[in-house]
mmCIF file of the N, C-alpha and C atoms, coordinates in Angstrom:
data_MODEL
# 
_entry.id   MODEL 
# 
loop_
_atom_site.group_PDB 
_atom_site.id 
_atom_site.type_symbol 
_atom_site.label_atom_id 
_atom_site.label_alt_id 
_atom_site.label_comp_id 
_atom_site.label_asym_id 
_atom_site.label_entity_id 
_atom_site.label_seq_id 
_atom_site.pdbx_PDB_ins_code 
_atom_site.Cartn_x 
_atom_site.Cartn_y 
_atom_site.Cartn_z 
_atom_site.occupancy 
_atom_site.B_iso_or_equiv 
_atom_site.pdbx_formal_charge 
_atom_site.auth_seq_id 
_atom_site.auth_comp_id 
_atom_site.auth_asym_id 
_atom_site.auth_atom_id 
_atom_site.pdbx_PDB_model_num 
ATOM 1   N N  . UNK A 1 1  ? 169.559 70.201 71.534 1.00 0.00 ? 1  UNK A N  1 
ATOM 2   C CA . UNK A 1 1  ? 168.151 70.487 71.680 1.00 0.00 ? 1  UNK A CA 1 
ATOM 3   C C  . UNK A 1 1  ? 167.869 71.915 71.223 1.00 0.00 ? 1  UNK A C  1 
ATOM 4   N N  . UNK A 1 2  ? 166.650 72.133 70.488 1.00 0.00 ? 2  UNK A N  1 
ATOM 5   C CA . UNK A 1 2  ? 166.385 73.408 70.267 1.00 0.00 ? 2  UNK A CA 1 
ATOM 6   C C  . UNK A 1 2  ? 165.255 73.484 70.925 1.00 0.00 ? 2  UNK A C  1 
ATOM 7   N N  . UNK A 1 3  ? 164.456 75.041 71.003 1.00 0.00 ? 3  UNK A N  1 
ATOM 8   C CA . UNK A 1 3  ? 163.496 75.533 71.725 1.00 0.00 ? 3  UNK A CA 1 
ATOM 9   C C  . UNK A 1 3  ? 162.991 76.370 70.842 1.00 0.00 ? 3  UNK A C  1 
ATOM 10  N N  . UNK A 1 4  ? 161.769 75.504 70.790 1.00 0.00 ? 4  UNK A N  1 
ATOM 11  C CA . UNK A 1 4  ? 160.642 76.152 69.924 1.00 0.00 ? 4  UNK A CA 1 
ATOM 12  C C  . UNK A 1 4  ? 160.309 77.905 69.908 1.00 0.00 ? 4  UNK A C  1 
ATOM 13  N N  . UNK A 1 5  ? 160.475 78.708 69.240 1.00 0.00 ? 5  UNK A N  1 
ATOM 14  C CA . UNK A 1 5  ? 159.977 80.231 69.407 1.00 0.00 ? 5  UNK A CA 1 
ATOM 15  C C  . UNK A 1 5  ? 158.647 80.608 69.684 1.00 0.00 ? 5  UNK A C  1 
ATOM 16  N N  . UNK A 1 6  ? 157.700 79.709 68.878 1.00 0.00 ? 6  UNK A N  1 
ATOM 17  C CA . UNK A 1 6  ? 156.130 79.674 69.682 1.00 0.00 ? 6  UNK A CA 1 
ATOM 18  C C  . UNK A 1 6  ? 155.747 79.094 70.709 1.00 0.00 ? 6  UNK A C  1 
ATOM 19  N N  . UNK A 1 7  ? 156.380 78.041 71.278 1.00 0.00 ? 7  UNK A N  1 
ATOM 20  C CA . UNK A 1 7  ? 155.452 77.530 72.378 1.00 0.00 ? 7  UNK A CA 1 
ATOM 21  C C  . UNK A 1 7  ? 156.912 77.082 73.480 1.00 0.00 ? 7  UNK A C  1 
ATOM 22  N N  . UNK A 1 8  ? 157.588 77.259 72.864 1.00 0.00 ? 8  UNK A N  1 
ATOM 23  C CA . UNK A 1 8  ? 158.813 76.732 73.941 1.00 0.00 ? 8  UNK A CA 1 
ATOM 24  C C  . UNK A 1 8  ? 158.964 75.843 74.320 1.00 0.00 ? 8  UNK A C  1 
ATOM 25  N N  . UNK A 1 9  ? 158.488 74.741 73.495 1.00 0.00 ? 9  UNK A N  1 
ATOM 26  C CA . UNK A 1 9  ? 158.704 73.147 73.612 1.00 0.00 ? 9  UNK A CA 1 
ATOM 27  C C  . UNK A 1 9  ? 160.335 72.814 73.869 1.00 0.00 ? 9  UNK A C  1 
ATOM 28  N N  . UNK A 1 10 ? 161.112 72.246 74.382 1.00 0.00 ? 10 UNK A N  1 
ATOM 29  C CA . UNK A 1 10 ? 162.177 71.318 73.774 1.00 0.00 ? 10 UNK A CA 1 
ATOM 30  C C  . UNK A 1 10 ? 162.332 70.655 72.791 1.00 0.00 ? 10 UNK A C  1 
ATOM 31  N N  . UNK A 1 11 ? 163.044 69.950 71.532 1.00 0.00 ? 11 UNK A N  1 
ATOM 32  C CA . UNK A 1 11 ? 162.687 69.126 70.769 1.00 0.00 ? 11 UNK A CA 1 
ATOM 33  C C  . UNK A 1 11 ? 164.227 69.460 69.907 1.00 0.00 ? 11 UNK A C  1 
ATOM 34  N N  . UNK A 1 12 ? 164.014 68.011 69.282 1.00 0.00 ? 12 UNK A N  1 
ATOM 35  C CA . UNK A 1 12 ? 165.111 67.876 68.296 1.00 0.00 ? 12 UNK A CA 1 
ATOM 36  C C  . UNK A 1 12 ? 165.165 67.965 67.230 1.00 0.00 ? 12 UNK A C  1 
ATOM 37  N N  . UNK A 1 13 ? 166.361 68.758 66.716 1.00 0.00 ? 13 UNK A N  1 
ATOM 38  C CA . UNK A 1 13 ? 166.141 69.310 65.474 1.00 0.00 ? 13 UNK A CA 1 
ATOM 39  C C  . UNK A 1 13 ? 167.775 69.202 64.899 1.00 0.00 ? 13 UNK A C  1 
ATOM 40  N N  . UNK A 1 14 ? 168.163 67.895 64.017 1.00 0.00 ? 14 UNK A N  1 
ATOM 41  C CA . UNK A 1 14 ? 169.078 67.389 63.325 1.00 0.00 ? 14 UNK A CA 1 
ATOM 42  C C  . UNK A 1 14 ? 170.218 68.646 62.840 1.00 0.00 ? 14 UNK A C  1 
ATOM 43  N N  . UNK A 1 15 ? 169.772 69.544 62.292 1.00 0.00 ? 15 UNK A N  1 
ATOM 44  C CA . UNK A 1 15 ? 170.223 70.572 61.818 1.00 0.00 ? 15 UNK A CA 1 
ATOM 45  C C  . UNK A 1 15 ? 170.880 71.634 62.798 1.00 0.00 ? 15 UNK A C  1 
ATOM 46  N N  . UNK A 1 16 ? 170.310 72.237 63.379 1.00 0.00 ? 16 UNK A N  1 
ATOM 47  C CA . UNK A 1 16 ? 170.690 72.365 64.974 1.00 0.00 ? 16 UNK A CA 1 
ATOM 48  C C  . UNK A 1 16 ? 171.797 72.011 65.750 1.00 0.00 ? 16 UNK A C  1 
ATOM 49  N N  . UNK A 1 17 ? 171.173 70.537 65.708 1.00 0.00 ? 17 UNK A N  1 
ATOM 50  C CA . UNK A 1 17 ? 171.824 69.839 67.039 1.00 0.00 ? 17 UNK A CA 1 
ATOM 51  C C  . UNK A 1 17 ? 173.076 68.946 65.901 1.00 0.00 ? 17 UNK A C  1 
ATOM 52  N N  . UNK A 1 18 ? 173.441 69.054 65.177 1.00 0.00 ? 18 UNK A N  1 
ATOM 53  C CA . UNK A 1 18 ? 174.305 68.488 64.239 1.00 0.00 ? 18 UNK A CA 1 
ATOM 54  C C  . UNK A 1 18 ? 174.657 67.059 64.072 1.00 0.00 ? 18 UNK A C  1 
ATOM 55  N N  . UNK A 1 19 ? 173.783 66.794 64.321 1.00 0.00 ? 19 UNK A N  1 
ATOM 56  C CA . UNK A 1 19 ? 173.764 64.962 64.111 1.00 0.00 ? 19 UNK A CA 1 
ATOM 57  C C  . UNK A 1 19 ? 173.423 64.673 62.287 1.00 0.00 ? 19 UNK A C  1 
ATOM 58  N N  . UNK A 1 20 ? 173.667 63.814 62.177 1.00 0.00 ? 20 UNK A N  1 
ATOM 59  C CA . UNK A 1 20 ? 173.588 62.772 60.932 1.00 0.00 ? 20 UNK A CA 1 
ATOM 60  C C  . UNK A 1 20 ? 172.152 63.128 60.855 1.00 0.00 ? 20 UNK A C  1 
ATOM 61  N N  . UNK A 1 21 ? 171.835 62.686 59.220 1.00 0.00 ? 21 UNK A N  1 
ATOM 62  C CA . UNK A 1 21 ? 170.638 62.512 58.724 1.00 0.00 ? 21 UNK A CA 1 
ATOM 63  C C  . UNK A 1 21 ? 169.734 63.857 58.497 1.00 0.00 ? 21 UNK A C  1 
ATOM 64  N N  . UNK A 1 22 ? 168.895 63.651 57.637 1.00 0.00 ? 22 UNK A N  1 
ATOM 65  C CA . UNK A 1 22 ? 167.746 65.088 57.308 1.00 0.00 ? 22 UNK A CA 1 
ATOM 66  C C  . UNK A 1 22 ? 167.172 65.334 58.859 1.00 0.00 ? 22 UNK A C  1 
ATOM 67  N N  . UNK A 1 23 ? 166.918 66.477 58.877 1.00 0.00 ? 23 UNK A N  1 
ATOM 68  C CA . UNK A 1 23 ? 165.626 66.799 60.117 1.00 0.00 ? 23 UNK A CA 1 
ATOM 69  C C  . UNK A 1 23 ? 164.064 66.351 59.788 1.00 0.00 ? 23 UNK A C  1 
ATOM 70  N N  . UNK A 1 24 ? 163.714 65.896 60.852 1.00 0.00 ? 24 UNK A N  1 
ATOM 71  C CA . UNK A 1 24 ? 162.303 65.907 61.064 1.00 0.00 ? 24 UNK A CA 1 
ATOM 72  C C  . UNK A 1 24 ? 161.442 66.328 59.874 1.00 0.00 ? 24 UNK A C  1 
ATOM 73  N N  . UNK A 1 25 ? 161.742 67.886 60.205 1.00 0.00 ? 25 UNK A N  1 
ATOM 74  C CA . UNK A 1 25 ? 161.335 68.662 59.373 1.00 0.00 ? 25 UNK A CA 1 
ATOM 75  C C  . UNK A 1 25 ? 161.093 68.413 57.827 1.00 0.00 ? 25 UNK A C  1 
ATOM 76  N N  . UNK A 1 26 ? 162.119 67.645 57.422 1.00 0.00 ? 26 UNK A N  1 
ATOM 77  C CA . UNK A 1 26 ? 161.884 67.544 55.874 1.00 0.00 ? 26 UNK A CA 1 
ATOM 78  C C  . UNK A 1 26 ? 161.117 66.684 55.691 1.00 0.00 ? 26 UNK A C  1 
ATOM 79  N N  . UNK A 1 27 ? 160.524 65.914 56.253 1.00 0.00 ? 27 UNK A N  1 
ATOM 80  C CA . UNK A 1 27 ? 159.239 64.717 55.704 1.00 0.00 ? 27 UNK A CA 1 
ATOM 81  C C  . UNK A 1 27 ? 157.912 65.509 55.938 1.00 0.00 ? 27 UNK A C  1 
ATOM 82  N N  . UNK A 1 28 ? 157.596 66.959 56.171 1.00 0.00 ? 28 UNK A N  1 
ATOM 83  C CA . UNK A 1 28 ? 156.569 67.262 55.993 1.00 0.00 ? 28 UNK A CA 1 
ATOM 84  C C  . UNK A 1 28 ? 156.270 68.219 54.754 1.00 0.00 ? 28 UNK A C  1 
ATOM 85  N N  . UNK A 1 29 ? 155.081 68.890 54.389 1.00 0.00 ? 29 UNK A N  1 
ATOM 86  C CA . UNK A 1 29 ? 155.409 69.407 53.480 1.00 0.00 ? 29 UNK A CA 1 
ATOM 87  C C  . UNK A 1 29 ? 155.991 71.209 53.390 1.00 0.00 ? 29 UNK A C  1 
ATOM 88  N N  . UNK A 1 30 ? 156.612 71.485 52.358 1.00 0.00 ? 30 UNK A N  1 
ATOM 89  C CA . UNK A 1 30 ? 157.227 73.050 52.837 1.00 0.00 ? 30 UNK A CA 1 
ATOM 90  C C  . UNK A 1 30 ? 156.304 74.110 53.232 1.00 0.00 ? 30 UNK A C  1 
ATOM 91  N N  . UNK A 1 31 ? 156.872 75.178 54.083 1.00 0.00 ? 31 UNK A N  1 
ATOM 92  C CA . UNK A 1 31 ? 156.242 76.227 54.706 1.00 0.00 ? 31 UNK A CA 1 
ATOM 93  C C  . UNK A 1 31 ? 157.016 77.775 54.423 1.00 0.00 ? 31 UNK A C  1 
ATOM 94  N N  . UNK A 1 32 ? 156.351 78.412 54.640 1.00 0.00 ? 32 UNK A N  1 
ATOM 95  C CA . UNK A 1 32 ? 157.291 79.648 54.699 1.00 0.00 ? 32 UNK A CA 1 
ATOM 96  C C  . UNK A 1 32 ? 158.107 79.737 55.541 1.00 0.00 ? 32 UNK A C  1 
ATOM 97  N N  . UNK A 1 33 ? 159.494 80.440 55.988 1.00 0.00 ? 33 UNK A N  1 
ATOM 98  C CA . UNK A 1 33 ? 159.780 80.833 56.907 1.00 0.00 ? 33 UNK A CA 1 
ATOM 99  C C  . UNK A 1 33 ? 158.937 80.751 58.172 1.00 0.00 ? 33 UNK A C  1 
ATOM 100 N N  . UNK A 1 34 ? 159.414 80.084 59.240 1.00 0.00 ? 34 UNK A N  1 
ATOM 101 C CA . UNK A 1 34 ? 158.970 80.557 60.609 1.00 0.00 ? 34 UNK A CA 1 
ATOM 102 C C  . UNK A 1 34 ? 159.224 82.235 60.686 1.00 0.00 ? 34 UNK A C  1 
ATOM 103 N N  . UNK A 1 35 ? 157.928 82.898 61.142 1.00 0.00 ? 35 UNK A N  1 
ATOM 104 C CA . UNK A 1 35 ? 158.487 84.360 61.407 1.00 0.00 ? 35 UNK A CA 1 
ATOM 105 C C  . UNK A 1 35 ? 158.893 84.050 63.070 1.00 0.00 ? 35 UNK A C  1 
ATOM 106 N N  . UNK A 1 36 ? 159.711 85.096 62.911 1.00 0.00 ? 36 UNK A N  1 
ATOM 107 C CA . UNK A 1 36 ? 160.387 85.946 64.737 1.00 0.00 ? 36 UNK A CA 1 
ATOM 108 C C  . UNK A 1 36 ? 160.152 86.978 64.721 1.00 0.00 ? 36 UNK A C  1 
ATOM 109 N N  . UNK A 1 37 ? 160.097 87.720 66.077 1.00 0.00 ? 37 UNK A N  1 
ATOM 110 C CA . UNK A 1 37 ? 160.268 88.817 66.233 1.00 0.00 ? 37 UNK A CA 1 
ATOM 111 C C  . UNK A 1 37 ? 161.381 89.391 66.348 1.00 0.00 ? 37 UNK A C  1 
ATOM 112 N N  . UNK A 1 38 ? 161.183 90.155 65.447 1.00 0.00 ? 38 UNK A N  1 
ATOM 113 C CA . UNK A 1 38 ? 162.874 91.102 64.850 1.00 0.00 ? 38 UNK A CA 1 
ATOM 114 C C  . UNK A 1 38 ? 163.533 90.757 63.235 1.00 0.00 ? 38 UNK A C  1 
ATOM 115 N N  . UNK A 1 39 ? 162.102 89.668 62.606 1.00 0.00 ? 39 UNK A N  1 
ATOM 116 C CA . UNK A 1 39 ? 162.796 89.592 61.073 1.00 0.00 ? 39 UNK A CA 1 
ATOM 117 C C  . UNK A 1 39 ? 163.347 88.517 61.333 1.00 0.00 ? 39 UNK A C  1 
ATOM 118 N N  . UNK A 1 40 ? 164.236 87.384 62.336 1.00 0.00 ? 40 UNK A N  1 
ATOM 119 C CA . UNK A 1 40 ? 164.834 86.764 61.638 1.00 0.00 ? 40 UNK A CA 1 
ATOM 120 C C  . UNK A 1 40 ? 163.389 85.097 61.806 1.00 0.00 ? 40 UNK A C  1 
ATOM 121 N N  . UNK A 1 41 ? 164.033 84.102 60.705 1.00 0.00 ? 41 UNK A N  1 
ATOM 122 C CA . UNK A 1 41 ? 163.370 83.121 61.355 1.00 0.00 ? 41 UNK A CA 1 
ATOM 123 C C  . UNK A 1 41 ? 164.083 81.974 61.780 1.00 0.00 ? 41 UNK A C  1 
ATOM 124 N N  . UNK A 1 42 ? 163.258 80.689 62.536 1.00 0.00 ? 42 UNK A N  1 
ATOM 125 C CA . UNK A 1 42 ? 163.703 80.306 63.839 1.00 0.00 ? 42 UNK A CA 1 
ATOM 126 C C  . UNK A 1 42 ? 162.633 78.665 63.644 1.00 0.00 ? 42 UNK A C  1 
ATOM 127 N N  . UNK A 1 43 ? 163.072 77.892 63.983 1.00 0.00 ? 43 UNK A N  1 
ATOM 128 C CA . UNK A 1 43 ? 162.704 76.346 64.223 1.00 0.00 ? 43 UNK A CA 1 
ATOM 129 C C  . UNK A 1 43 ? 161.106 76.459 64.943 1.00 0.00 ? 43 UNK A C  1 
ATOM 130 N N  . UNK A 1 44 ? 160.596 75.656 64.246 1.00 0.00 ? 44 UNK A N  1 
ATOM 131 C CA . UNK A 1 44 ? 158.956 75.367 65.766 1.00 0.00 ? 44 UNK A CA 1 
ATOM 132 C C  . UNK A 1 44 ? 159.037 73.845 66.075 1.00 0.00 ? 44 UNK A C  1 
ATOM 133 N N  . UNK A 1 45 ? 158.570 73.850 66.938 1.00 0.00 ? 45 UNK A N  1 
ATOM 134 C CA . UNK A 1 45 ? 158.931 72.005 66.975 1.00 0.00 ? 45 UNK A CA 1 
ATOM 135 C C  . UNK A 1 45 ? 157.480 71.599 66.063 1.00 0.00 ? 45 UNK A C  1 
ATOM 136 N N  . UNK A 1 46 ? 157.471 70.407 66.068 1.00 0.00 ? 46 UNK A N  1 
ATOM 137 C CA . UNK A 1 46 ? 156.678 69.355 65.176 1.00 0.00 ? 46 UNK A CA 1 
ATOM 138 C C  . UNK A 1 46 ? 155.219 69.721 65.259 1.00 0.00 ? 46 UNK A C  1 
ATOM 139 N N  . UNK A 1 47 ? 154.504 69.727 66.722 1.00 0.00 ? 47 UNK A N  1 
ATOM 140 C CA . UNK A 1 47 ? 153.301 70.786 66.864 1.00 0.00 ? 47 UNK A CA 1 
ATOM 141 C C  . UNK A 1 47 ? 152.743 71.695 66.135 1.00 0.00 ? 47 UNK A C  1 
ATOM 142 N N  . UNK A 1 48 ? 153.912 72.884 66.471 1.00 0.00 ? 48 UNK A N  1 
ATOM 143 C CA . UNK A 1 48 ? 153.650 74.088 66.103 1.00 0.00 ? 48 UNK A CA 1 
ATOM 144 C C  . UNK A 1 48 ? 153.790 74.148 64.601 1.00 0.00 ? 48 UNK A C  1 
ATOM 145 N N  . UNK A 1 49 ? 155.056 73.828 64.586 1.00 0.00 ? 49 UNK A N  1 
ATOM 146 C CA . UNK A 1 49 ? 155.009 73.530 62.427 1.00 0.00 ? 49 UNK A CA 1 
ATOM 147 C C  . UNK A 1 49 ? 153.789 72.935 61.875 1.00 0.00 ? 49 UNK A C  1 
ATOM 148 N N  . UNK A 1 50 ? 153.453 71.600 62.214 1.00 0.00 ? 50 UNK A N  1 
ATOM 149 C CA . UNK A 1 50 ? 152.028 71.134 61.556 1.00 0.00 ? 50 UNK A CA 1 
ATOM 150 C C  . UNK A 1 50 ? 151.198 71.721 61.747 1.00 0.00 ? 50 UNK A C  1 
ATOM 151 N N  . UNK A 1 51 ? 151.134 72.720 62.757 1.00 0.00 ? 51 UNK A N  1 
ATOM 152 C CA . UNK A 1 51 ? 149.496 73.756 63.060 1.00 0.00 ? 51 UNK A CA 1 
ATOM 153 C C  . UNK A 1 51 ? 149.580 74.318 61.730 1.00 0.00 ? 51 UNK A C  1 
ATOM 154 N N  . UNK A 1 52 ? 150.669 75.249 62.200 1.00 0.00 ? 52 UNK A N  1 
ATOM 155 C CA . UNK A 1 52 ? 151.461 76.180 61.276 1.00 0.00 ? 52 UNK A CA 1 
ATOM 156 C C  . UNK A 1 52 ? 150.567 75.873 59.585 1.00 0.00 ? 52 UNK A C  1 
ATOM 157 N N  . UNK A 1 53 ? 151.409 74.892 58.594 1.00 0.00 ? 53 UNK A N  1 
ATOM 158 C CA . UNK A 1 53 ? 150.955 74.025 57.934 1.00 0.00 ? 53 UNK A CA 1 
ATOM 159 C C  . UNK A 1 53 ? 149.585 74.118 57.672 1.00 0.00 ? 53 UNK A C  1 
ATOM 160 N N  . UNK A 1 54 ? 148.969 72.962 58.405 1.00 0.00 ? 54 UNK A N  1 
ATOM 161 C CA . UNK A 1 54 ? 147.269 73.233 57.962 1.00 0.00 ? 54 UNK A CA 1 
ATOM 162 C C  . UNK A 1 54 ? 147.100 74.060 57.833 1.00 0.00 ? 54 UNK A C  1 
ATOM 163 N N  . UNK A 1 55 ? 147.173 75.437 58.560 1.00 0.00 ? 55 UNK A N  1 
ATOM 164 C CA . UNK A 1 55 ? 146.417 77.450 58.750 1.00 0.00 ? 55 UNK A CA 1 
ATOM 165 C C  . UNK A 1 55 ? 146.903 77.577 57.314 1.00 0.00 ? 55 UNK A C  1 
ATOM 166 N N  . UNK A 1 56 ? 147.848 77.442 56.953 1.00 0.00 ? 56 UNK A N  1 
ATOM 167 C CA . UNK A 1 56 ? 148.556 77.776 55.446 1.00 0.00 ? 56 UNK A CA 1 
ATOM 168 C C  . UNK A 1 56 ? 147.690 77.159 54.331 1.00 0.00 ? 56 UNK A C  1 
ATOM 169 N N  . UNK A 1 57 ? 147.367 75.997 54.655 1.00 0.00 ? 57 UNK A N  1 
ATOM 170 C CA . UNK A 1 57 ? 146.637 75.193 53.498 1.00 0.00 ? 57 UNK A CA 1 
ATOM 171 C C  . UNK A 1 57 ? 144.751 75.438 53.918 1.00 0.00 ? 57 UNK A C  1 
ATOM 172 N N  . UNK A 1 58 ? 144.459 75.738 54.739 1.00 0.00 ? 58 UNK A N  1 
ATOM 173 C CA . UNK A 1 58 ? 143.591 76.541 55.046 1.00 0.00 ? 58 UNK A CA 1 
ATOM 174 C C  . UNK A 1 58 ? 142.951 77.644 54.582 1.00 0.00 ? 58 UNK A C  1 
ATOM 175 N N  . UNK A 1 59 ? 143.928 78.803 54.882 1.00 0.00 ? 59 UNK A N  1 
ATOM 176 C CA . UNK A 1 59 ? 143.691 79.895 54.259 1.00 0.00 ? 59 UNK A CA 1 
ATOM 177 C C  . UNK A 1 59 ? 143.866 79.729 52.410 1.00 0.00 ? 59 UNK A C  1 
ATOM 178 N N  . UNK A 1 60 ? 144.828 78.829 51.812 1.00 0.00 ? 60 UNK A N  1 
ATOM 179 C CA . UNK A 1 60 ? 144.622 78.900 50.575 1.00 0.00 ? 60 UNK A CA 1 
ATOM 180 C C  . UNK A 1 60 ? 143.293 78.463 49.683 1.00 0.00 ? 60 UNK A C  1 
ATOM 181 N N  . UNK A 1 61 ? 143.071 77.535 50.399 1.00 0.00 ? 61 UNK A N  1 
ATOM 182 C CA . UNK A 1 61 ? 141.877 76.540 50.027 1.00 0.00 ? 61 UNK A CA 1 
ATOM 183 C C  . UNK A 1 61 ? 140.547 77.309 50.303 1.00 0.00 ? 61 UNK A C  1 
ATOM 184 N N  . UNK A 1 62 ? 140.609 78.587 51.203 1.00 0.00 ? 62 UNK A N  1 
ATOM 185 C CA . UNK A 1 62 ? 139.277 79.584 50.898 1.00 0.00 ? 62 UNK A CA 1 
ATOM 186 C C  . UNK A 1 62 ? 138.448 78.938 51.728 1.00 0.00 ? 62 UNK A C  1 
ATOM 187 N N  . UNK A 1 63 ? 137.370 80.024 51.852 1.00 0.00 ? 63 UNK A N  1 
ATOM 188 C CA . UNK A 1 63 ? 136.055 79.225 52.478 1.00 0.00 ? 63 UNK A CA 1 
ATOM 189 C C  . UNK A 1 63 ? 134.909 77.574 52.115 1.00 0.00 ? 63 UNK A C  1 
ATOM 190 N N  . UNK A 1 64 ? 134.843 77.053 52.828 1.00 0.00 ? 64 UNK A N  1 
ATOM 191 C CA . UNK A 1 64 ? 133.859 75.792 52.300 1.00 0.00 ? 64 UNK A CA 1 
ATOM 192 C C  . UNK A 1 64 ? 132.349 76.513 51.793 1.00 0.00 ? 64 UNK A C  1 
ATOM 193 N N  . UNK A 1 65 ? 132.620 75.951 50.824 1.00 0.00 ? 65 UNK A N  1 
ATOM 194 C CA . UNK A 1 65 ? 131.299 76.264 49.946 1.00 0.00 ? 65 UNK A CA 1 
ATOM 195 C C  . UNK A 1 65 ? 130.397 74.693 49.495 1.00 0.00 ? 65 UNK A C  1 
ATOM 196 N N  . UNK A 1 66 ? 128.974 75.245 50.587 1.00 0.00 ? 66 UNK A N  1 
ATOM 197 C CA . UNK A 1 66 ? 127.687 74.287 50.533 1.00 0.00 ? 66 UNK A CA 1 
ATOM 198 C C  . UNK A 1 66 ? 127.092 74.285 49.269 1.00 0.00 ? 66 UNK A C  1 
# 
């Protein structure tokens, strides 16, 4: 089990926890680095990554224009 750095969820994370098969993680689409505090980066569970995600595609996509 890993523990999310933003919200402190529990959750599983293949890579991590060293089981068989891709993580979770790879069926969504890529992100930057999770930041940490102190530089390094660190897992979010499924939540926090997809927030994560949209804010990213968000901010690229600019303001809605009427």
């Amino acid at each position: 089990m890993s523990t999310c750095s933003r919200c402190g969820a529990q959750f599983g994370c293949a890579m991590a926890d060293g089981t068989a098969g891709p993580c979770w993680c790879t069926e969504l689409p890529p992100a930057v680095a999770v930041p940490v505090e102190g530089g390094a980066a660190a897992c979010w569970c499924p939540a926090c990554l997809k927030a994560h995600i949209e804010a990213q595609r968000a901010s690229l996509a600019g303001p809605v224009r009427e």
